[in-house]
VOGU-3710 file (C-alpha; in Angstrom, 3 decimals, decimal comma):
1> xxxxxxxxxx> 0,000/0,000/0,000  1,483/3,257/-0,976  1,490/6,269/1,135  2,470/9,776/0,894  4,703/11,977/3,213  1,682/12,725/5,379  0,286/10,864/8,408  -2,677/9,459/7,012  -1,986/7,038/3,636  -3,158/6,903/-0,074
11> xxxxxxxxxx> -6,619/5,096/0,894  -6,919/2,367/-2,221  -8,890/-1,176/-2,622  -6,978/-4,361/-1,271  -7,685/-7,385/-4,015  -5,843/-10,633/-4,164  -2,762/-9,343/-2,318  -2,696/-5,761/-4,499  -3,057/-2,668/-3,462  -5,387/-0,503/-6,576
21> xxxxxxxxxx> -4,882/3,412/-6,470  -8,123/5,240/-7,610  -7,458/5,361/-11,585  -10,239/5,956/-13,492  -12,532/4,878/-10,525  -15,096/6,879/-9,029  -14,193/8,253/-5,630  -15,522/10,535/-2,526  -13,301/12,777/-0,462  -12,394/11,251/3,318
31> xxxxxxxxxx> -12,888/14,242/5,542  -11,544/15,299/9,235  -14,746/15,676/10,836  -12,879/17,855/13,654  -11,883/20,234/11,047  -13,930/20,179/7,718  -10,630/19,098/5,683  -9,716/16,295/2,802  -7,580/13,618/4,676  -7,880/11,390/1,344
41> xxxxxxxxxx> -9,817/10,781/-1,896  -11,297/6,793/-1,417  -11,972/4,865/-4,600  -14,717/2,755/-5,349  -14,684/-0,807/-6,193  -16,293/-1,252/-9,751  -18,417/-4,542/-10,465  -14,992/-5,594/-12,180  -13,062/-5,367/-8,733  -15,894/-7,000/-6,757
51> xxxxxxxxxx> -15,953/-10,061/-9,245  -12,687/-10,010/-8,398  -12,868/-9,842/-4,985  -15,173/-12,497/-4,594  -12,983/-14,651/-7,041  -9,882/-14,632/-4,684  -12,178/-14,954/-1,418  -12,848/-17,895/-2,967  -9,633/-19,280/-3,814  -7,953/-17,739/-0,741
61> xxxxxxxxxx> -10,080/-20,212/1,089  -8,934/-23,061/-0,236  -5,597/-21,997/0,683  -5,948/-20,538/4,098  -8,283/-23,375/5,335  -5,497/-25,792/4,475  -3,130/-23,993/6,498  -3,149/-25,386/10,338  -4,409/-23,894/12,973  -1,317/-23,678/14,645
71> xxxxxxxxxx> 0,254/-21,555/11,685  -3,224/-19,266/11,130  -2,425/-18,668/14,928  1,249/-17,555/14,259  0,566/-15,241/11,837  -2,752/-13,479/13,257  -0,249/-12,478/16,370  2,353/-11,117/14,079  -0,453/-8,841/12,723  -1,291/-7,919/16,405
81> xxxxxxxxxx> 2,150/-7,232/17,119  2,784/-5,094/13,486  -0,162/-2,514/14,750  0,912/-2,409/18,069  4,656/-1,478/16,430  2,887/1,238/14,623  0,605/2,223/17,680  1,237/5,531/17,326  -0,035/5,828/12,961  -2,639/4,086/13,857
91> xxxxxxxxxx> -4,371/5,355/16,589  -3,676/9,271/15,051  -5,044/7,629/11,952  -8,112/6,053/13,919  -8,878/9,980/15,623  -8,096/11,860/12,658  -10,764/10,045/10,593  -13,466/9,283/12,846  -13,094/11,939/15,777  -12,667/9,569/18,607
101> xxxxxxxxxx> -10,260/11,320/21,549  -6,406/9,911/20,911  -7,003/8,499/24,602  -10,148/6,243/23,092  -8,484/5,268/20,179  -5,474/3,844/22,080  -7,908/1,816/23,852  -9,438/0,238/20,971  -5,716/-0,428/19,186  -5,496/-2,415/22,581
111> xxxxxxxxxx> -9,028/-3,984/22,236  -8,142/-4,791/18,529  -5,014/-6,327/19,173  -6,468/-8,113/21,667  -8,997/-9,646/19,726  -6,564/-10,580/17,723  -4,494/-12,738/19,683  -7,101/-14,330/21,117  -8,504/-15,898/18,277  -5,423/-17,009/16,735
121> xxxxxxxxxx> -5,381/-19,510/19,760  -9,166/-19,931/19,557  -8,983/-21,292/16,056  -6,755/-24,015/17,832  -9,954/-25,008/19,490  -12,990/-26,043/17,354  -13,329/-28,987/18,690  -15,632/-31,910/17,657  -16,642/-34,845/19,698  -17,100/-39,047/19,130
131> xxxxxxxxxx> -21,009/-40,722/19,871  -20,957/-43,724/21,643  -21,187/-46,735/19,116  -24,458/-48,192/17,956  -22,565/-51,345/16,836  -19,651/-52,919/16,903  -16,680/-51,823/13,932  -18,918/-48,468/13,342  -17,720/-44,895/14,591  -20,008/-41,814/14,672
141> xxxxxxxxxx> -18,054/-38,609/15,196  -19,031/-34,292/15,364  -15,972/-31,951/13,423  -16,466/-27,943/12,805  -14,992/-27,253/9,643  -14,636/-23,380/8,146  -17,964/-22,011/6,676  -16,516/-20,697/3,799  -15,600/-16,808/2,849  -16,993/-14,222/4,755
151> xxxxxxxxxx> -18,719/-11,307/4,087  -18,188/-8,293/6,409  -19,679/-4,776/6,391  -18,366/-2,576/9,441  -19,485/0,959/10,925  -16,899/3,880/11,188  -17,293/4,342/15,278  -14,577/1,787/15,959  -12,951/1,708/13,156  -9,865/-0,468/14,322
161> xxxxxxxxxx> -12,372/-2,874/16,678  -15,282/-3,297/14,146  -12,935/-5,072/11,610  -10,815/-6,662/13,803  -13,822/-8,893/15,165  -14,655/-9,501/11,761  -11,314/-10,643/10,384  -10,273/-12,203/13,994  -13,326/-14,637/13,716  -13,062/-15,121/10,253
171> xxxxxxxxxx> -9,312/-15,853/9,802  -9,113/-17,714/12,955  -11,769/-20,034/11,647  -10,374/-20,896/8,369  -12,305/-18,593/6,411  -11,335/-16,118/3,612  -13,483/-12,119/3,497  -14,262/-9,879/1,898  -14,296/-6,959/3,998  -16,580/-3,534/3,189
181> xxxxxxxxxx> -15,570/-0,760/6,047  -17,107/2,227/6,572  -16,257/4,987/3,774  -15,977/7,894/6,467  -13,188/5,928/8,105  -11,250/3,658/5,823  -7,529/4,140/6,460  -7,971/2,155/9,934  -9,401/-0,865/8,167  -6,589/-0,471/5,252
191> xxxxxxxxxx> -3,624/-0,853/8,056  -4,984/-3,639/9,624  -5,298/-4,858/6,340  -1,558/-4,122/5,489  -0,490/-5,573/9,164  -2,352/-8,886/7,962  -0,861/-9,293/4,864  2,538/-8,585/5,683  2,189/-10,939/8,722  2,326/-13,691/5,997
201> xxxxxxxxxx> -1,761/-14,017/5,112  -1,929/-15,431/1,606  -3,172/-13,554/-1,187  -7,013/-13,542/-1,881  -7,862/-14,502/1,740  -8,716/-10,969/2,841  -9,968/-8,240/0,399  -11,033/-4,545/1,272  -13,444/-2,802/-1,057  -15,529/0,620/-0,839
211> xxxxxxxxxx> -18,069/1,862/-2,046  -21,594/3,227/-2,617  -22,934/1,058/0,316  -26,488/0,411/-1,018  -24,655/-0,968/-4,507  -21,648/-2,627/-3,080  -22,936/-4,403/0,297  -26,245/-6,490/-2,100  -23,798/-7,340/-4,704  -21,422/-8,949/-2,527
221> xxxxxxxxxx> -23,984/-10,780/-0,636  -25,946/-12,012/-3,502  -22,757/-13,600/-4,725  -22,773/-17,807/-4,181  -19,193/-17,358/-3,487  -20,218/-15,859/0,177  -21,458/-18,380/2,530  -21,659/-16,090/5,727  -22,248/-12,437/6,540  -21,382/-10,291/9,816
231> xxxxxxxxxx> -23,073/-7,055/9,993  -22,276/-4,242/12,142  -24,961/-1,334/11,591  -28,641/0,025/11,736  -31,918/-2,332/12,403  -33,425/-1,587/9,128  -30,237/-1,744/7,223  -30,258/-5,253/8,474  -33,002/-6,388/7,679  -32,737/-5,464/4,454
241> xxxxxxxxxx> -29,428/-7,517/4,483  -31,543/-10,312/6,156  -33,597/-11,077/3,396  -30,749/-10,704/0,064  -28,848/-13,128/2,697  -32,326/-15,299/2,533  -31,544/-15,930/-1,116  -28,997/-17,793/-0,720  -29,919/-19,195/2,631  -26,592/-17,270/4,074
251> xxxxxxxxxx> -25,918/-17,485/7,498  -26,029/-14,264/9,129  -24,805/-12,996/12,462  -26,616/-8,998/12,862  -24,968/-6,236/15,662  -27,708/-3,681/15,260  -28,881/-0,582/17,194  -29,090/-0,231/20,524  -31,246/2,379/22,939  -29,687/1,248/26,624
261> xxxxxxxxxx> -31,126/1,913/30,078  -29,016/2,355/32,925  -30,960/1,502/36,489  -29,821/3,787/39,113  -30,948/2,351/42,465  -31,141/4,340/45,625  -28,278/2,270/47,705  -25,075/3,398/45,376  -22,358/5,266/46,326  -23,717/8,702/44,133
271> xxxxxxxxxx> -20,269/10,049/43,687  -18,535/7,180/42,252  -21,886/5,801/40,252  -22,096/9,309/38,712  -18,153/9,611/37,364  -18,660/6,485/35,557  -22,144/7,150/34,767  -21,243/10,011/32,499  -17,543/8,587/31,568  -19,319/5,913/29,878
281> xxxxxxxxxx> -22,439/8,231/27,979  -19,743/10,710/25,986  -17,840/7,918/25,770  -16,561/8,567/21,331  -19,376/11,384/21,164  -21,740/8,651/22,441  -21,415/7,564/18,933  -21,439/3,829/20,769  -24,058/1,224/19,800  -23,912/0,057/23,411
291> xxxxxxxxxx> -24,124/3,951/25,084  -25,993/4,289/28,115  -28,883/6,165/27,185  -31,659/6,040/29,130  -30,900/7,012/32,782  -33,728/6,018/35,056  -32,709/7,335/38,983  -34,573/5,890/42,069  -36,750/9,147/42,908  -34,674/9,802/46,255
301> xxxxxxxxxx> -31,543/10,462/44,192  -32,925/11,860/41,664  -32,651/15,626/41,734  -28,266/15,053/43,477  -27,984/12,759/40,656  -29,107/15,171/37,871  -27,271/17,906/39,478  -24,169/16,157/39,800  -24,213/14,648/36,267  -24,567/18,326/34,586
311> xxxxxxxxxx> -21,562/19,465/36,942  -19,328/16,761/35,324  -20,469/17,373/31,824  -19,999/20,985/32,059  -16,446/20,771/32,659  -16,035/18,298/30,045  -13,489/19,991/27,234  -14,446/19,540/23,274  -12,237/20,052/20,871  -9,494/18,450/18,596
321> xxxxxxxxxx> -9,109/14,613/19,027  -5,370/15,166/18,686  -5,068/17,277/21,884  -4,722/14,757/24,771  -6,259/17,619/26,987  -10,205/16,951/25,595  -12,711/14,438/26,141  -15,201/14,532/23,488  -14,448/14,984/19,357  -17,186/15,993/16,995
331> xxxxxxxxxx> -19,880/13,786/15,312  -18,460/11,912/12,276  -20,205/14,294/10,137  -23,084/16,991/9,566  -26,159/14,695/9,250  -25,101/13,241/12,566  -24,320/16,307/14,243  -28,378/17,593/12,585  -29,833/14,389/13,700  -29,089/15,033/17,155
341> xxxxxxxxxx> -29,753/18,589/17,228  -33,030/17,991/15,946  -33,925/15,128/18,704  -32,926/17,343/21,325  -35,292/20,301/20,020  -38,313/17,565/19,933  -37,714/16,370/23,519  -37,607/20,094/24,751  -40,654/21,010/22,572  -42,402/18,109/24,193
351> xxxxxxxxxx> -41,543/19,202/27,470  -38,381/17,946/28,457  -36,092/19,769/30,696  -32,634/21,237/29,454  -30,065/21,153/31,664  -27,145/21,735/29,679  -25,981/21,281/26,089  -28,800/21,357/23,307  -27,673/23,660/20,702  -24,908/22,246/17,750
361> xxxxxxxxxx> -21,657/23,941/17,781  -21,057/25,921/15,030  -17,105/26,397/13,098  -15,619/24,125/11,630  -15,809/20,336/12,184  -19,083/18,601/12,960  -19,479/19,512/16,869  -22,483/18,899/19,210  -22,599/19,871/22,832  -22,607/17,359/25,483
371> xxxxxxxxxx> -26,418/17,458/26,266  -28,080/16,424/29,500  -32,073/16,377/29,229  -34,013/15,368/32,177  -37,874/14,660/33,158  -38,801/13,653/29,416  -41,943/12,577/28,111  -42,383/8,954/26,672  -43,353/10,521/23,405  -40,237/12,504/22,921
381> xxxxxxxxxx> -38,628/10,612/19,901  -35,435/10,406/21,347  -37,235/8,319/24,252  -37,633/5,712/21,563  -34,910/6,405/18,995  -31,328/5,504/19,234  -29,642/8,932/19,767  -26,187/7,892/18,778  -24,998/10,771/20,246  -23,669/13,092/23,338
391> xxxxxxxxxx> -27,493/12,929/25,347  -28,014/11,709/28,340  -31,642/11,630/29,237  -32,379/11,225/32,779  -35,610/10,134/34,337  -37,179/9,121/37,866  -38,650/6,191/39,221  -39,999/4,752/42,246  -40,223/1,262/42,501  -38,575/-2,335/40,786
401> xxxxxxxxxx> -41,478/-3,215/38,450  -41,957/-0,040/37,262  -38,156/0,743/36,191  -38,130/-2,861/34,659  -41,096/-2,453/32,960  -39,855/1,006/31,625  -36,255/-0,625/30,280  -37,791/-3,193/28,897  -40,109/-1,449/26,737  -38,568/-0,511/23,673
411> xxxxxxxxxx> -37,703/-3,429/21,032  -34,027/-2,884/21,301  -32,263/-5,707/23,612  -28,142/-4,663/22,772  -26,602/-3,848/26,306  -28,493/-3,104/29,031  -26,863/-1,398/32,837  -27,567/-1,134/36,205  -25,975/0,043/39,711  -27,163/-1,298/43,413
421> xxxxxxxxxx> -25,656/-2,620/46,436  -28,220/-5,366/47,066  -27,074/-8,668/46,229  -30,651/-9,681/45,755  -31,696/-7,269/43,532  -28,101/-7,612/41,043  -30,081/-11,484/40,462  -33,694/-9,702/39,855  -32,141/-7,517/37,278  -29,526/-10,255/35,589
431> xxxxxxxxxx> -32,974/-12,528/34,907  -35,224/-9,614/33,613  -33,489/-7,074/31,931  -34,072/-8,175/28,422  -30,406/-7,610/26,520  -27,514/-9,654/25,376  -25,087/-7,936/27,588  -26,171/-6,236/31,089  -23,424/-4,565/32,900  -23,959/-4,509/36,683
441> xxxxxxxxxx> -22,249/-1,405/39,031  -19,281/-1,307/35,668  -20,171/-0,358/31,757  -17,523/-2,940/31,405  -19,112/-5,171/29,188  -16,927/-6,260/26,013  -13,956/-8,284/26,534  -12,122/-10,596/23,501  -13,294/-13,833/25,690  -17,024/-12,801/26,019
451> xxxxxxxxxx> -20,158/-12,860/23,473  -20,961/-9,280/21,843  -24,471/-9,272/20,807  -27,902/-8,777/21,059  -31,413/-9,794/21,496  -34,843/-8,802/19,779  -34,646/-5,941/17,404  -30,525/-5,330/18,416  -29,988/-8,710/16,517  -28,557/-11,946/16,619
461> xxxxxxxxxx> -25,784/-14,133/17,181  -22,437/-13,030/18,627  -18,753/-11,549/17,874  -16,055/-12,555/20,552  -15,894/-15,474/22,358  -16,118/-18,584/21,246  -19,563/-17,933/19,470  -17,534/-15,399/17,632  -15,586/-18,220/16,608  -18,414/-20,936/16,064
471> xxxxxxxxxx> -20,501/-18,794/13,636  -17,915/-18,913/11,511  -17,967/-22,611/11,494  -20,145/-25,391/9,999  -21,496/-28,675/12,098  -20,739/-31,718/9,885  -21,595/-35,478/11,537  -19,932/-38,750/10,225  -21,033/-42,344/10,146  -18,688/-44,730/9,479
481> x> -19,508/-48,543/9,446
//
């Protein structure tokens, strides 16, 4: 991959182990949404290079699946080790194009690498089993072999952990991809890339392509060549996916949108429950498909804990994700940025109270305030739409049902939070909050060994873990007599 003199590289498509400059391609300008400028001009993939794509995914599998576990293992660490040599690139790289703080982006390099390393020893592990006999001189026996190549679409918010689950899960299995990142933040996905292939990955076994999403992502699926998709994204971009993918009777494993409460009980420690409380919200811009969103306080808290939360967030500092002195970066663009503006103006139009925040930032860049609304209406849209931004909307309650029956209403089940000193109550709220992943007293909820996924309209299946692993992976039973 080529690269000029500057910081960020020549963005270009990744086919068959070569790296293709724009050309004659269409293209669309890569911009710093701190700042308003061109970091790069991205080409698009024509129906030529996606043929082609699809072509070496399917070769490269042949190849790669061949290749022990033991070896896959080797060289997914030397990739994990290349981008943690070039830490410093990449995470700039990482800010630069999405607008995460430097601080966050460090943290998902880590996370990445991470990921990573664990499933280059997790590949070592798809393990079958032997049935008892059912005669004498006959064996019956279980083996997980690779699905076949992968297609992967990823979101810009993490745009070094997004593809890193993909290809971690993929390549640790056996399987070949065809990865489609997110055009606002490609360079990320294009080092990794790079890391992979000069770790010793064989050509055709992972290819990167961009493009016009609702052109490329169809095409690619529809192909017979891909025999599993992982989706990172919106709830109806995925079901859209869901049914091309029920052409071909793909396998499909679907990270979708997320709207979490966080249960604030009246036994916690306030001080402590409130730093992390709004740590995690702003959290990348609360650009996170697992943000804490909906903040429901036990009624004798309430007012200390909506005071205290609008202390911390006014002496939060916005700015330039370069500067290691701020905490929050802009939205990744304009229609972001709008989107949340106008969300906030419904809620406090419907009655909601605005504590601090609310209006966009204007200059250069794509800014919006870190927002704290409290004592909204249920028919305030952001009440029922994923803000996927900086809001926090906070909201009393008095007793156990009614909170539960409150977080449980919407159809999103991604991540779900909570914070109490009864040891009781932490088992009432692990068997009825309704989400794939419920943090109790700690946001902490995404580590390379555990499942990452969600339930109802959030999606289904899991990256991470060993169900990362499995869904990449086909049962096949043998009789022998």
């Amino acid at each position: 991959m080529a690269t000029n003199d500057k910081l960020y590289p020549e963005l270009q498509l990744f086919i068959d182990g070569e790296w293709i400059s724009k050309g004659a391609r269409k293209s669309e300008q890569v911009l710093n949404p701190a700042t308003g400028e061109v970091l790069g001009e991205l080409p698009h993939a024509t129906k030529e290079d996606l043929d082609r794509a699809l072509a070496a995914a399917e070769r490269g599998f042949k190849v790669w699946r061949r290749i022990l576990p033991e070896k896959r293992g080797e060289i997914l660490r030397r990739a994990a080790e290349i981008l943690k040599e070039r830490g410093d690139q990449v995470t700039k790289v990482a800010s630069m194009e999405s607008g995460k703080p430097i601080a966050q982006s460090r943290i998902e390099l880590h996370m990445s690498t991470e990921v990573l390393e664990w499933y280059a020893e997790e590949g070592r592990r798809a393990y079958g089993r032997v049935l008892a006999q059912r005669q004498p001189g006959s064996r019956m026996f279980v083996v997980k072999e690779p699905i076949g190549p992968v297609a992967a679409f990823t979101p810009w918010n993490f745009p070094q952990g997004n593809p890193a689950r993909k290809l971690g899960a993929a390549l640790g299995a056996g399987c070949s991809c065809v990865i489609k990142p997110a055009e606002d933040t490609p360079a990320s996905a294009l080092l990794m890339a790079k890391a992979l292939q000069e770790a010793g990955v064989p050509d055709g076994v992972v290819n990167v392509v961009f493009g016009d999403p609702t052109e490329v992502c169809p095409y690619i699926l529809r192909s017979k060549v891909i025999r599993k998709l992982s989706f990172t994204g919106s709830i109806p971009v995925g079901k859209e996916l869901m049914k091309i993918a029920a052409e071909n009777m793909t396998r499909t494993t679907m990270e979708l949108g997320g709207h979490a409460p966080v249960l604030v009980f009246e036994d916690v420690n306030l001080e402590s429950t409130l730093d992390m409380c709004v740590t995690a919200k702003y959290r990348n811009g609360g650009q996170v498909c697992v943000s804490p969103t909906r903040y429901y306080v036990h009624e004798s808290l309430y007012e200390k804990f909506v005071v205290g939360f609008t202390e911390r967030v006014n002496k939060m500092k916005i700015g330039n994700p370069l500067d290691e002195s701020n905490n929050m970066g802009p939205m990744i663009h304009a229609r972001r940025r709008d989107a949340v503006d106008a969300m906030v103006k419904d809620a406090v139009a419907k009655g909601a109270t605005l504590n601090t925040g609310g209006e966009a930032i204007t200059g250069p860049g794509f800014f919006s305030p870190p927002t704290v609304l409290s004592n909204l209406p249920d028919n305030a849209r952001i009440m029922k739409e994923e803000p996927f931004g900086p809001v926090a909307l906070i909201n009393p309650f008095k007793d156990f049902e009614e909170v539960m029956t409150k977080a449980n209403s919407l159809p999103f089940g991604l991540a779900a939070f909570a914070f109490t000193d009864s040891a009781k109550r932490v088992k009432l709220i692990g068997e009825q909050l309704e989400a794939g992943m419920i943090g109790i007293n700690s946001f902490a909820i995404s580590v390379p060994e555990s499942p990452f996924g969600g339930i109802k309209e959030s999606g289904h299946g899991s990256e991470e873990g060993i169900e990362g692993l499995e869904a990449c992976l086909i049962t096949k039973f043998i009789s022998e007599v």
